[in-house]
C-alpha positions as a Markdown table, in Angstrom:
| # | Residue | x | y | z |
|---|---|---|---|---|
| 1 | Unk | -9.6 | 36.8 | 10.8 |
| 2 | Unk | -6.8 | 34.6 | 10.3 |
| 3 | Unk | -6.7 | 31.1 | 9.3 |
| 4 | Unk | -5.7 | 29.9 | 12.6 |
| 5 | Unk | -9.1 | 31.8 | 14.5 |
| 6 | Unk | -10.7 | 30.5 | 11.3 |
| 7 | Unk | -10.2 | 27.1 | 12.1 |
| 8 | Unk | -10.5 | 27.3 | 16.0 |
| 9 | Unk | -13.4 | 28.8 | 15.4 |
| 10 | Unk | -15.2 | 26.2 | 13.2 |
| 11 | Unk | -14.0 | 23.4 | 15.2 |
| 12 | Unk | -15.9 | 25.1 | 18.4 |
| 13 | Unk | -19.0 | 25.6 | 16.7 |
| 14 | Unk | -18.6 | 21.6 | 15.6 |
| 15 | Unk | -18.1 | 21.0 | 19.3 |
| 16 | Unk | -20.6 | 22.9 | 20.6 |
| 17 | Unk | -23.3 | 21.1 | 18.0 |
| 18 | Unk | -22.2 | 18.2 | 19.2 |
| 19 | Unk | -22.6 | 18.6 | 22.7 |
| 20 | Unk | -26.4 | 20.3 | 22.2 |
| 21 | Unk | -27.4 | 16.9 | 19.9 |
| 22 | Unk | -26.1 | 14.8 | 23.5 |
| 23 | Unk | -28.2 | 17.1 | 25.0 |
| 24 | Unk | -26.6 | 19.8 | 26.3 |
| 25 | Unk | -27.7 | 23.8 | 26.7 |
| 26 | Unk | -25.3 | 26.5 | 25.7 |
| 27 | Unk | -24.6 | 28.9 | 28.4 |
| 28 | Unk | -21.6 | 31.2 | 26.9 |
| 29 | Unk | -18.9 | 30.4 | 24.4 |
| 30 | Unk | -15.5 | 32.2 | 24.5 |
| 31 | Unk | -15.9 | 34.1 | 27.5 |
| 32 | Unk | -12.6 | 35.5 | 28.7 |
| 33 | Unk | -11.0 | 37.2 | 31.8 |
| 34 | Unk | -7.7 | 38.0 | 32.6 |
| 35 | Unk | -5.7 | 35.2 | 33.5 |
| 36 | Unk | -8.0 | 32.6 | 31.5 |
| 37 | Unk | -11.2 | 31.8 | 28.8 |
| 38 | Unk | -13.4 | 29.5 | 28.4 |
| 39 | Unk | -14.5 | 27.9 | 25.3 |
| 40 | Unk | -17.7 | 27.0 | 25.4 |
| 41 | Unk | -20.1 | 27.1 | 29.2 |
| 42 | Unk | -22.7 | 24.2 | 28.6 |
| 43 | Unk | -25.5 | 23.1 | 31.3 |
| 44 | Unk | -25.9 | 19.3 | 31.4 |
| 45 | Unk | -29.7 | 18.8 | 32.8 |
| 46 | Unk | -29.9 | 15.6 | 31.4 |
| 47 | Unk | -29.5 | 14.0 | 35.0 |
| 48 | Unk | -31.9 | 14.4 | 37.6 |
| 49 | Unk | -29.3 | 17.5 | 38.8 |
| 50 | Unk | -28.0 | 20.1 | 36.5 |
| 51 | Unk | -24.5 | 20.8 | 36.2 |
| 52 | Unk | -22.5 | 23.8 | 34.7 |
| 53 | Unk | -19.9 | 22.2 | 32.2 |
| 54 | Unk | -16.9 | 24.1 | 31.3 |
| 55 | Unk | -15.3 | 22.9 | 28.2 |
| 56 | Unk | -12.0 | 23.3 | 27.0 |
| 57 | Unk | -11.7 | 22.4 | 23.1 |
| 58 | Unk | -8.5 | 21.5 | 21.5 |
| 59 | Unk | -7.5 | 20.6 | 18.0 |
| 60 | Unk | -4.7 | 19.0 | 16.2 |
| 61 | Unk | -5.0 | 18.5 | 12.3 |
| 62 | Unk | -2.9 | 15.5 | 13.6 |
| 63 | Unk | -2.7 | 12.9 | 16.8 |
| 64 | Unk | 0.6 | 11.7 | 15.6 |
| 65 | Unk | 2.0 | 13.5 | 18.6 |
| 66 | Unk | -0.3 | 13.4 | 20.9 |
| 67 | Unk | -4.1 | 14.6 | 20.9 |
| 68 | Unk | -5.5 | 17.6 | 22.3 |
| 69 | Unk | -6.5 | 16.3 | 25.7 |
| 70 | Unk | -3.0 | 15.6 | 25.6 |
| 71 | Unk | -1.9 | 18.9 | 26.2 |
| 72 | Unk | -3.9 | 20.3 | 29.0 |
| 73 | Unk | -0.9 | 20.8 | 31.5 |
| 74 | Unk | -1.1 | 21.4 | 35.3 |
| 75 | Unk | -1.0 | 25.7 | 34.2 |
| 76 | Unk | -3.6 | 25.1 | 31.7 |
| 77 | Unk | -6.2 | 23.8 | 34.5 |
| 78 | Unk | -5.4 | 26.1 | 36.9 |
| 79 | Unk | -6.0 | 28.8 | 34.2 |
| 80 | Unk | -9.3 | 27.4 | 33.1 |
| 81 | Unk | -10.6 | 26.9 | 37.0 |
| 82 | Unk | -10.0 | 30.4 | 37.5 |
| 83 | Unk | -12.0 | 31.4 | 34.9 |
| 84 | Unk | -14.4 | 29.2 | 35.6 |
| 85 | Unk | -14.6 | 31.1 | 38.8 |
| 86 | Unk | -15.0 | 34.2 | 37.8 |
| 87 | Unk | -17.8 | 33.1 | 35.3 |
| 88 | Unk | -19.4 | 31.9 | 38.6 |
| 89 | Unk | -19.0 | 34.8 | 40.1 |
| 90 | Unk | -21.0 | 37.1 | 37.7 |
| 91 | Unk | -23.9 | 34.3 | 37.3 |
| 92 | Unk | -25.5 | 34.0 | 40.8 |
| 93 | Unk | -27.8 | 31.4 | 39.4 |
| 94 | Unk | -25.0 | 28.9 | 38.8 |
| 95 | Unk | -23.1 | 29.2 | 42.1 |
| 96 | Unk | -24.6 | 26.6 | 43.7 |
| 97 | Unk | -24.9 | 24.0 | 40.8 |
| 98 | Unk | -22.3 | 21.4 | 40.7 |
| 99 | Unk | -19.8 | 21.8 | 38.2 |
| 100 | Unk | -17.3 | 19.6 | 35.9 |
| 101 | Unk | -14.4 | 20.2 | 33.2 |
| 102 | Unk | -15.2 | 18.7 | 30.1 |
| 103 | Unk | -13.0 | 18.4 | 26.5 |
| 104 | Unk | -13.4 | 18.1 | 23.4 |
| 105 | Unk | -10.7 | 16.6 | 21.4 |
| 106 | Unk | -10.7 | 17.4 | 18.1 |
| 107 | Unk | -8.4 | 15.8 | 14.9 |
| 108 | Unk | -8.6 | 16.3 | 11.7 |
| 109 | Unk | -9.9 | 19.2 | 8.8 |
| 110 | Unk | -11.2 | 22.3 | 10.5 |
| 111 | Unk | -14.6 | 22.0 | 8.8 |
| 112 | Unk | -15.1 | 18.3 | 9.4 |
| 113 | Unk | -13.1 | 17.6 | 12.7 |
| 114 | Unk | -13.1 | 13.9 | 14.6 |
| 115 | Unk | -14.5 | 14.8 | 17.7 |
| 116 | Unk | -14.0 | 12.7 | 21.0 |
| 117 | Unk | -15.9 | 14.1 | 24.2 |
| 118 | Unk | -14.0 | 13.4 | 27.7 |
| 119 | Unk | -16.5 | 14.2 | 30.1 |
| 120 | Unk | -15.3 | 14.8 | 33.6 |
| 121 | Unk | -12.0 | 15.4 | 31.7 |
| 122 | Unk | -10.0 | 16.9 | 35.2 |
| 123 | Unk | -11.2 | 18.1 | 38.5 |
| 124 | Unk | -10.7 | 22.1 | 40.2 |
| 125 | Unk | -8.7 | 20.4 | 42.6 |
| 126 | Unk | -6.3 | 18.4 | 40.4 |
């Protein structure tokens, strides 16, 4: 594994520890399809509704140009709302749950990353 997967895959674990401490369940992490992947699935139940969270996690070892959040373009949502789709698709038991798009910004060292949660980050219909 490269230093690169390394890191993007340290910061995702971080991420995904912090959502579960706010309370969140993990559904599936890195689940990909042609034309998109998902970092990390998440059910939010701490509301009287659930709702299937699909979280996109970036990292920058630096904000100087920007964070993370930063750089989810218009072709980066579209891509992760597809995928989102098809997860939908082969999980029956989510269909009819509402859904939302988190992130997770990240900053900093790999293996001790600033984290900063935007929840409801963008909508499918952006």
């Amino acid at each position: 594994m490269n230093d690169r997967r390394r890191d993007g895959a340290a910061v995702e674990r971080a991420a995904a520890a912090h959502l579960q401490a706010a309370g969140l369940r993990p559904l599936a992490a890195n689940v990909g399809f042609r034309g998109g992947e998902l970092d990390l699935v998440m059910l939010d139940a701490r509301a009287a509704s659930r709702v299937v969270v699909f979280v996109e996690v970036r990292h920058r070892k630096s904000a100087a140009f920007g964070g993370g959040a930063a750089s989810i373009d218009a072709g980066k949502r579209r891509k992760l709302v597809f995928a989102a789709q098809q997860f939908l698709l082969q999980h029956a038991s989510l269909r009819d749950l509402p859904c939302r798009f988190d992130v997770v910004d990240a900053s900093g060292p790999a293996d001790a990353p600033a984290l900063r949660w935007i929840e409801d980050a963008f909508r499918a219909d952006d």
